[in-house]
N, C-alpha and C positions, 0 to 999 in steps of 0.2 A: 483404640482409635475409632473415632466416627466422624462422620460427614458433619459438615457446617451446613446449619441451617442458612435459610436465605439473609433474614434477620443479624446474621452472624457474621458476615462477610462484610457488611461496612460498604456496601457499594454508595455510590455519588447519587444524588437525583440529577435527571437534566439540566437542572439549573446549575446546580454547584460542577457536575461536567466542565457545563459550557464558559463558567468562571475561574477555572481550573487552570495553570498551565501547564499548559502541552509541550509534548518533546517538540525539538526541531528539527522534525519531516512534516513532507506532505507525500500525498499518493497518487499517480497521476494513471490515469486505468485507461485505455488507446485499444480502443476497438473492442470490450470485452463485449460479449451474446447475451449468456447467461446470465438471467436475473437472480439468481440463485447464487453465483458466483458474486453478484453486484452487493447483493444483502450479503454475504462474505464478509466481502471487504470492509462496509461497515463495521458490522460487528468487531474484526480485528481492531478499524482504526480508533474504537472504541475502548478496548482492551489495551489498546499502548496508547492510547492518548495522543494519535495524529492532531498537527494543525487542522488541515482537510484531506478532503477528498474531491480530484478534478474531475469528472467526469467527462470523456472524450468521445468525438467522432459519434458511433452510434450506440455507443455503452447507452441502457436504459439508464432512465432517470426513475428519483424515487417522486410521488407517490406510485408506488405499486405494490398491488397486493402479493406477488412472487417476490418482491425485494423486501418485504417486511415480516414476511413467514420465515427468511434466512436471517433479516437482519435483527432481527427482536426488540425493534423501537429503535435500535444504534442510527437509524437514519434520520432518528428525531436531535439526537446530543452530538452527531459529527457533523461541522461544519461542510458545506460541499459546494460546489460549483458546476455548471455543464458548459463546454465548451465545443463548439466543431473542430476544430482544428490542434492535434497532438503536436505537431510542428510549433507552432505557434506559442502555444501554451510552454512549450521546452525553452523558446528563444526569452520569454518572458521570464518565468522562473531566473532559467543565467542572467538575464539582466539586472534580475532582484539579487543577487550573489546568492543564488543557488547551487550547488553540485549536484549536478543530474546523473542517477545510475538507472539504468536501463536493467532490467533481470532477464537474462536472456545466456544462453548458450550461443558464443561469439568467438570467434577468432581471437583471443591477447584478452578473455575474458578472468577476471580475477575471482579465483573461489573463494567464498565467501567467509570462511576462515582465518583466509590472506587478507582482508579487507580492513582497515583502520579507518574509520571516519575523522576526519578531522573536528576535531574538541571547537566547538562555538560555532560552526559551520552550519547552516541550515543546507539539509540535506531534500531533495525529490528523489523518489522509486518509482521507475514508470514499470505496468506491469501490462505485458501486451495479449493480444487476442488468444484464444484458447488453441486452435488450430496456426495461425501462421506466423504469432509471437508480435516483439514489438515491432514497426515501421522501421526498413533499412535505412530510412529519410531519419527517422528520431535517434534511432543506434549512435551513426555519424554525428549529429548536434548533442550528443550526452559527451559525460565526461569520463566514460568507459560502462562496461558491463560487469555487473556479479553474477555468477554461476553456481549454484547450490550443488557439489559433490554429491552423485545418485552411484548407487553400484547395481542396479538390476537390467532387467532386458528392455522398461518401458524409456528410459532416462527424460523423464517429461514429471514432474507434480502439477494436478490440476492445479490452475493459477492462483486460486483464493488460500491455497496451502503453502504456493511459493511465498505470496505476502505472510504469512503467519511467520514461516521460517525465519524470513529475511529482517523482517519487522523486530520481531523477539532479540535477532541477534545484536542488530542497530541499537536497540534500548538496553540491552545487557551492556553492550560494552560503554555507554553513557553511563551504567550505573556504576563501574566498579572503575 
Protein backbone atom coordinates (compact mmCIF):
# COMPACT_ATOMS: atom_id res chain seq x y z
CA UNK A 1 0.00 0.00 0.00
CA UNK A 2 1.04 3.66 -0.64
CA UNK A 3 -0.05 7.09 -0.35
CA UNK A 4 -1.78 8.81 -3.43
CA UNK A 5 0.06 11.36 -4.99
CA UNK A 6 -1.71 14.69 -5.32
CA UNK A 7 -1.93 14.22 -9.07
CA UNK A 8 -3.64 10.99 -8.26
CA UNK A 9 -6.58 11.96 -6.38
CA UNK A 10 -8.48 13.55 -9.21
CA UNK A 11 -9.39 16.62 -7.23
CA UNK A 12 -11.86 19.44 -9.13
CA UNK A 13 -10.40 22.88 -9.94
CA UNK A 14 -12.29 25.74 -8.73
CA UNK A 15 -13.96 26.03 -11.66
CA UNK A 16 -15.30 22.65 -12.15
CA UNK A 17 -16.16 22.73 -8.05
CA UNK A 18 -18.20 25.70 -8.52
CA UNK A 19 -19.96 23.79 -11.76
CA UNK A 20 -20.37 20.75 -9.86
CA UNK A 21 -23.51 19.91 -8.08
CA UNK A 22 -23.75 20.11 -4.68
CA UNK A 23 -25.55 17.96 -2.09
CA UNK A 24 -28.61 19.46 -0.62
CA UNK A 25 -27.32 21.36 2.48
CA UNK A 26 -26.23 24.49 3.45
CA UNK A 27 -24.28 25.57 6.65
CA UNK A 28 -25.33 28.22 8.60
CA UNK A 29 -22.43 29.20 11.34
CA UNK A 30 -24.32 31.84 14.33
CA UNK A 31 -21.78 33.37 16.30
CA UNK A 32 -18.64 31.35 15.53
CA UNK A 33 -14.95 33.54 16.99
CA UNK A 34 -12.42 31.51 15.59
CA UNK A 35 -11.00 32.20 12.36
CA UNK A 36 -9.45 29.03 12.49
CA UNK A 37 -12.73 27.30 13.08
CA UNK A 38 -14.12 29.57 10.03
CA UNK A 39 -11.45 28.32 7.49
CA UNK A 40 -12.78 24.76 9.13
CA UNK A 41 -15.81 24.92 8.00
CA UNK A 42 -14.78 25.68 4.52
CA UNK A 43 -12.60 23.36 3.85
CA UNK A 44 -15.42 20.55 5.07
CA UNK A 45 -18.05 22.31 2.96
CA UNK A 46 -15.63 21.71 0.33
CA UNK A 47 -15.05 18.17 1.04
CA UNK A 48 -18.96 17.28 0.79
CA UNK A 49 -19.80 19.62 -1.65
CA UNK A 50 -22.14 22.17 0.41
CA UNK A 51 -24.45 24.59 -1.56
CA UNK A 52 -23.00 27.40 0.90
CA UNK A 53 -21.92 28.65 3.70
CA UNK A 54 -23.98 31.75 5.70
CA UNK A 55 -22.01 33.36 7.62
CA UNK A 56 -23.70 34.97 10.75
CA UNK A 57 -23.74 37.61 13.41
CA UNK A 58 -20.02 38.19 14.10
CA UNK A 59 -18.53 35.07 12.49
CA UNK A 60 -15.38 36.46 10.47
CA UNK A 61 -15.56 36.87 6.95
CA UNK A 62 -12.99 35.51 4.48
CA UNK A 63 -10.61 37.55 2.98
CA UNK A 64 -8.47 36.70 5.89
CA UNK A 65 -5.32 35.40 6.26
CA UNK A 66 -6.22 33.16 9.58
CA UNK A 67 -9.31 31.75 7.45
CA UNK A 68 -7.17 30.79 4.68
CA UNK A 69 -4.18 29.18 6.51
CA UNK A 70 -7.32 26.61 7.89
CA UNK A 71 -9.21 26.87 4.86
CA UNK A 72 -6.69 26.02 2.05
CA UNK A 73 -8.25 28.20 -0.89
CA UNK A 74 -11.84 26.19 0.23
CA UNK A 75 -12.90 29.89 0.75
CA UNK A 76 -12.18 30.51 -2.94
CA UNK A 77 -14.80 27.23 -4.47
CA UNK A 78 -17.51 27.39 -1.42
CA UNK A 79 -20.09 29.66 -2.22
CA UNK A 80 -20.85 31.95 0.99
CA UNK A 81 -22.76 34.70 2.10
CA UNK A 82 -22.44 37.15 5.39
CA UNK A 83 -25.39 37.87 7.08
CA UNK A 84 -26.28 39.81 10.67
CA UNK A 85 -28.99 38.37 11.76
CA UNK A 86 -29.02 34.10 12.65
CA UNK A 87 -32.71 34.52 13.29
CA UNK A 88 -33.44 35.96 10.14
CA UNK A 89 -31.35 33.95 7.93
CA UNK A 90 -33.42 30.67 9.82
CA UNK A 91 -36.99 32.25 8.98
CA UNK A 92 -35.63 32.58 5.31
CA UNK A 93 -34.22 29.23 4.70
CA UNK A 94 -37.95 27.68 6.26
CA UNK A 95 -39.56 29.86 3.80
CA UNK A 96 -37.37 28.53 0.90
CA UNK A 97 -38.63 24.71 2.24
CA UNK A 98 -35.71 24.40 4.15
CA UNK A 99 -35.42 21.87 7.27
CA UNK A 100 -33.41 23.56 9.72
CA UNK A 101 -31.23 21.36 12.46
CA UNK A 102 -29.59 23.06 14.82
CA UNK A 103 -26.38 20.88 16.39
CA UNK A 104 -26.72 21.37 19.70
CA UNK A 105 -27.17 19.21 22.86
CA UNK A 106 -31.04 20.08 23.62
CA UNK A 107 -33.77 18.75 25.49
CA UNK A 108 -35.84 16.01 22.78
CA UNK A 109 -32.53 16.35 20.83
CA UNK A 110 -32.24 13.46 18.33
CA UNK A 111 -28.85 11.57 18.05
CA UNK A 112 -27.56 11.59 15.10
CA UNK A 113 -27.58 8.00 14.29
CA UNK A 114 -31.51 8.28 14.87
CA UNK A 115 -31.68 10.92 12.34
CA UNK A 116 -33.11 10.14 8.66
CA UNK A 117 -33.07 13.19 6.41
CA UNK A 118 -35.66 13.25 4.24
CA UNK A 119 -34.81 12.01 0.58
CA UNK A 120 -35.19 15.34 -1.81
CA UNK A 121 -35.38 17.85 1.12
CA UNK A 122 -32.92 20.51 1.08
CA UNK A 123 -31.48 20.45 4.45
CA UNK A 124 -29.60 23.65 6.74
CA UNK A 125 -27.06 22.79 9.75
CA UNK A 126 -26.82 25.67 11.91
CA UNK A 127 -23.61 25.16 14.02
CA UNK A 128 -23.42 27.56 17.00
CA UNK A 129 -20.71 29.59 18.93
CA UNK A 130 -17.69 27.72 20.43
CA UNK A 131 -18.44 28.66 24.25
CA UNK A 132 -22.46 29.18 24.36
CA UNK A 133 -23.66 27.11 21.29
CA UNK A 134 -26.57 27.90 19.01
CA UNK A 135 -29.15 30.95 19.98
CA UNK A 136 -32.21 29.69 22.20
CA UNK A 137 -34.02 32.21 19.79
CA UNK A 138 -32.75 29.93 16.55
CA UNK A 139 -33.07 26.36 18.62
CA UNK A 140 -37.02 27.21 18.87
CA UNK A 141 -37.47 28.46 14.92
CA UNK A 142 -35.44 25.11 13.75
CA UNK A 143 -37.09 21.97 13.09
CA UNK A 144 -35.35 20.13 16.14
CA UNK A 145 -31.75 19.48 17.23
CA UNK A 146 -28.96 16.68 16.34
CA UNK A 147 -26.68 15.56 19.06
CA UNK A 148 -23.58 13.63 18.27
CA UNK A 149 -23.31 10.59 20.98
CA UNK A 150 -19.73 11.50 23.10
CA UNK A 151 -18.86 9.20 25.93
CA UNK A 152 -16.01 11.04 27.83
CA UNK A 153 -15.77 13.68 30.67
CA UNK A 154 -15.41 16.81 28.05
CA UNK A 155 -19.03 15.94 26.13
CA UNK A 156 -18.46 19.14 23.82
CA UNK A 157 -16.25 18.57 20.03
CA UNK A 158 -14.74 21.72 18.84
CA UNK A 159 -17.47 22.93 16.51
CA UNK A 160 -15.41 22.73 13.10
CA UNK A 161 -15.28 18.76 14.03
CA UNK A 162 -18.98 18.68 14.92
CA UNK A 163 -19.59 19.78 11.17
CA UNK A 164 -17.14 17.23 9.92
CA UNK A 165 -19.19 14.51 11.86
CA UNK A 166 -22.45 15.55 11.08
CA UNK A 167 -21.75 16.72 7.48
CA UNK A 168 -20.12 12.97 6.59
CA UNK A 169 -23.02 11.51 8.10
CA UNK A 170 -25.91 13.61 5.93
CA UNK A 171 -24.01 12.73 2.77
CA UNK A 172 -23.36 9.02 3.55
CA UNK A 173 -26.78 8.42 4.12
CA UNK A 174 -27.68 10.34 0.68
CA UNK A 175 -25.33 8.04 -0.80
CA UNK A 176 -26.55 4.58 0.01
Amino acid sequence: MRKLGIEEINRLTVEEFKGSEKFPFVIVLDNIRSLNNVGSFFRTADAFRAKKIILCGYTPCPPHREITRSALGAELSVDWQSDVDTIEVVRELKAEGFKVWCVEQAEGSIYLQNFNPEPGMPHAFVFGNEVEGVQDEVIELSDGCLEIPQFGTKHSFNVSVSAGIVLWDFVKKGLT
